[in-house]
N, C-alpha and C positions, 0 to 999 in steps of 0.2 A: 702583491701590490695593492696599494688603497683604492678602493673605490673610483671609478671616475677617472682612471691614470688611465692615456691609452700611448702604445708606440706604435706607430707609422713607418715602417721603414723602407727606404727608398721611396718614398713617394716620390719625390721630385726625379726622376730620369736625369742621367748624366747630363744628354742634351739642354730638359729643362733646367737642372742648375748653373749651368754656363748661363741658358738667357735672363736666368734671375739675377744672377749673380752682376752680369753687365746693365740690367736694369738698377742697381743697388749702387752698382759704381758711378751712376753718370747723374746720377741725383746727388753725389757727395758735394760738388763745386758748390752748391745751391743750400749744401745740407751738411755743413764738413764735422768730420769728428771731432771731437773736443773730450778732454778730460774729468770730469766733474769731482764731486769733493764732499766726504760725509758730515753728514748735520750734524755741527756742534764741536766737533774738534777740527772739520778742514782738511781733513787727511786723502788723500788723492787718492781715488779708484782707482785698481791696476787694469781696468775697463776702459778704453774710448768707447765714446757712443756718440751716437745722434739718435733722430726720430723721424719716421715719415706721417704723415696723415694730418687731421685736425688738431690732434692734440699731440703732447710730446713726453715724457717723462724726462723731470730734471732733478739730478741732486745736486745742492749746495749747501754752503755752512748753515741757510738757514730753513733746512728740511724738503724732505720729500713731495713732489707737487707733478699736478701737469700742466700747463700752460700752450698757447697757440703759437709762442714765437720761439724762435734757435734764442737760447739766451748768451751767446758769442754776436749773433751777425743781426737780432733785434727782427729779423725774419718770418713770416709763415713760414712753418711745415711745404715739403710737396707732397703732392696727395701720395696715399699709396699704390703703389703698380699693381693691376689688375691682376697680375697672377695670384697673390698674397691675399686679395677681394672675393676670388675664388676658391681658394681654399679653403678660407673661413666660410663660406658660402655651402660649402663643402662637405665640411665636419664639425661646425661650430654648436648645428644645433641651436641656432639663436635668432630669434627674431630682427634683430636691429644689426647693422655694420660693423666691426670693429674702428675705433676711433683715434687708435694710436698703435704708430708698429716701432717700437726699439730695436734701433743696429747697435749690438754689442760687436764690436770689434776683437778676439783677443789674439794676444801675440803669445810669444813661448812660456811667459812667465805668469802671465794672467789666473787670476781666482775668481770666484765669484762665490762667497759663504753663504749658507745655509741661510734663508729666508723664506717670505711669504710675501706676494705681491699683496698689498694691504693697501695699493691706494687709489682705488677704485671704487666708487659705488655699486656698478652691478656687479655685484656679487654672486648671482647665479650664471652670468657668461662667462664662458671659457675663456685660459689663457692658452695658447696656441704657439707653437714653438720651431722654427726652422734653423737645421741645421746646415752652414755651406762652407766645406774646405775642410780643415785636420778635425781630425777626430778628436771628441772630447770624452772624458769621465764625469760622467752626469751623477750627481748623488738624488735620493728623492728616502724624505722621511716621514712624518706623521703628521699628524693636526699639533703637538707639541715638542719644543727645539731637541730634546731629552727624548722623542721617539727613537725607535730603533732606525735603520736606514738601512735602505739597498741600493747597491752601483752598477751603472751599465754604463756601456763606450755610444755614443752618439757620433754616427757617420751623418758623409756629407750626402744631405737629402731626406737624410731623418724627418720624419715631423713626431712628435709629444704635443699633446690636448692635456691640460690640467681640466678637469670638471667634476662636476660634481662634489664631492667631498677633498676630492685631489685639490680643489680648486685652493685650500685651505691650508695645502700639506705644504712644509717647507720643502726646498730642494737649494742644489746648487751645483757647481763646479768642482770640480777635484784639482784638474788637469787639465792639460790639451798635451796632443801627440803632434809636434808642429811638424814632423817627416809624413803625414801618414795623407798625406794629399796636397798634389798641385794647383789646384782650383784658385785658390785666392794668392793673388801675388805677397811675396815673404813667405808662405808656407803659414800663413795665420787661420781664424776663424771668423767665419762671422756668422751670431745669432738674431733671425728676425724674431719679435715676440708681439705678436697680436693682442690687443687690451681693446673690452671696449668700455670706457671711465664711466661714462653715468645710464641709469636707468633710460631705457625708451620710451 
């Protein structure tokens, strides 16, 4: 594994991912999921997302950005849930708060390709990763797309710390195993991912 990669597994207790989990659910009326759409052709993510915190990660036709409001409902963010404050508190290793937490959503069919979170300024804090509900096939490759790559299954309660040089590394989705947990209603997933956008 690259430098900087860490897995956490089971960190979150059954227990605590129930309470995360209905913390996650009851900020959605306020925070709903919505579909978003890649820069430049429009093409629909097989992702729902939303965002908790000050900032939000949004894509649309006209590129990757983070901004302060839901861009559906013209909204603040709600803050992030203090379990998620603690975590990163936790293992972050960083001076400053995380500033934006992405709820990926995914259902039976979902992907999510090989990439690099690239739109952040601090560049030396970790990206910070929770897993809740079916199991996923997590891919994680190199500093360039053409690295080699290695696959692991990501249960629910998992956490993954990108840092370091990881901080850098593409990763993504393979799958999801939508039988392999009852946690999230439809037998789906949902990924929290902790960013924090600019320098302290």
């Amino acid at each position: 594994m690259i430098d900087g990669f860490r897995f956490l597994p089971e960190y979150f207790s059954p227990p605590a991912q129930k309470a995360l989990l209905a913390d996650v659910l009851g900020l959605l009326d306020d925070n709903p999921l919505y579909r978003g759409s890649m820069p430049r052709t429009g093409k629909p993510l097989s992702v729902r997302n939303t965002n908790l915190g000050p900032l939000g990660w949004v894509s649309d036709i006209k590129g990757y950005r983070y901004q302060p409001t839901h861009p559906v409902t013209g909204k603040p963010w709600t803050p992030i849930p203090q379990a998620l404050l603690d975590l990163w508190r936790d293992v972050a290793s960083f001076p400053a708060p995380p500033q934006a937490c992405l709820v990926n959503w995914y259902e039976a069919d979902s992907r999510l390709g090989l990439h690099i979170d690239a739109d952040e300024s601090a560049k030396d804090a970790p990206v910070i990763s929770v897993s809740l509900g079916s199991r996923a096939l997590f891919r994680l490759g190199g500093l360039e797309r053409k690295s080699p790559t290695s696959s692991m299954r990501l249960a629910s309660g998992d956490v993954v710390v990108l840092g370091g040089a990881a901080r850098q590394a593409y990763h993504g989705v393979d799958r999801i195993y939508p039988d392999s947990s009852t946690l999230v209603p439809g037998g789906g997933r949902i990924n929290l991912t902790l960013r924090r956008v600019t320098a302290p």
